[in-house]
N, C-alpha and C positions, 0 to 999 in steps of 0.2 A: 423562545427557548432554542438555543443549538445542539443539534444532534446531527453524529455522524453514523452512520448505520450502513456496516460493511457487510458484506455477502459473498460467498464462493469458496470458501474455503471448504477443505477437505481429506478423503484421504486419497492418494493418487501411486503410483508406483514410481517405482526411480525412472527417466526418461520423458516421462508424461507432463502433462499442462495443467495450467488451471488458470484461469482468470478472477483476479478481487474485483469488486464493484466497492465501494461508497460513495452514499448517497447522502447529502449534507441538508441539512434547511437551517433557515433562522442566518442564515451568513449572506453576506454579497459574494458569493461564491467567487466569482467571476476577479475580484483583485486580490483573493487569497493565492497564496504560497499554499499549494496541497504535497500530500506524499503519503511514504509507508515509511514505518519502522517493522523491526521486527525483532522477539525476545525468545530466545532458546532455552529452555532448562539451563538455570546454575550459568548461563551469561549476564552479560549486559547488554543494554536494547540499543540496536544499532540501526541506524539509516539506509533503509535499501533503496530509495529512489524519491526524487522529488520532482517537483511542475513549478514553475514559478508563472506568476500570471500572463508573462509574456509567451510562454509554452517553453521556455529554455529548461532543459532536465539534467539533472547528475545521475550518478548510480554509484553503487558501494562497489570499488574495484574490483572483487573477489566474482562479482556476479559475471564475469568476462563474455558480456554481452546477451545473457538471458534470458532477461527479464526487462521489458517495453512499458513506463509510466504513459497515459495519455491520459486528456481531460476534456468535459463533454461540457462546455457552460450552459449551453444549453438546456442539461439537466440537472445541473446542479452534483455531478457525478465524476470521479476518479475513479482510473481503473490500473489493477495492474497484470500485466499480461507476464505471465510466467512459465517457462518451456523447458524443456532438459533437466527438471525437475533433479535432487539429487539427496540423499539422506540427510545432508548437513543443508538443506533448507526448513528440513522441520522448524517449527516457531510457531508464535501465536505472531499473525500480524495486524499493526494497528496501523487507521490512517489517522493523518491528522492535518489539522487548517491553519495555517499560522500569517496573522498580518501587523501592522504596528500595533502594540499592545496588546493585542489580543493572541490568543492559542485554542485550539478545542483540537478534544480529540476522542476515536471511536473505542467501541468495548472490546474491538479485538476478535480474531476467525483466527479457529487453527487451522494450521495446514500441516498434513503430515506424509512424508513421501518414505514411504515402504513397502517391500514386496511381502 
């Protein structure tokens, strides 16, 4: 059975950090395509950063440099490092795994950035 099982979300203030953990099993982690999305009230879920198994990453423009995808094969674990936190980052964010034919993806951590 595959499960991706995120952690770290929260509430934080504008300015502030936060780091996502997921933690995948059931997958060969290691030649997966990993990443985050992320879904705001009344938008649509958009791509904030991916890992392809070679370690090469995109990011969603807008994030103008802050926010750091990496990945741990050795634990079977993505993470996303997120800094300078700002209101319009509120969102629930999801990770997900994606390789030929196959896709899985986690239940989602709010993260909410307000004073």
């Amino acid at each position: 059975q595959v499960q991706l099982v995120e952690s770290g979300g929260g509430l934080v203030q504008p300015g502030g950090s936060l780091r996502l953990s997921c933690a995948a099993s059931g997958i060969v982690f290691r030649i997966y395509v990993v990443g985050w999305y992320r879904q705001a009230p009344g938008k649509q879920r958009e791509l904030v950063a991916a890992i392809s198994s070679a370690g090469s990453t995109n990011y969603l423009d807008s994030l103008e440099g802050r926010f750091t995808i990496s990945r741990d094969n050795a634990k079977n674990t993505v993470y996303l490092q997120m800094n300078s936190l700002k209101p319009e980052d509120t969102a629930v964010y999801y990770c997900y795994a994606r390789h030929i034919g196959s896709e899985h993806w986690g239940q989602g951590t709010q993260v909410t950035v307000s004073s």
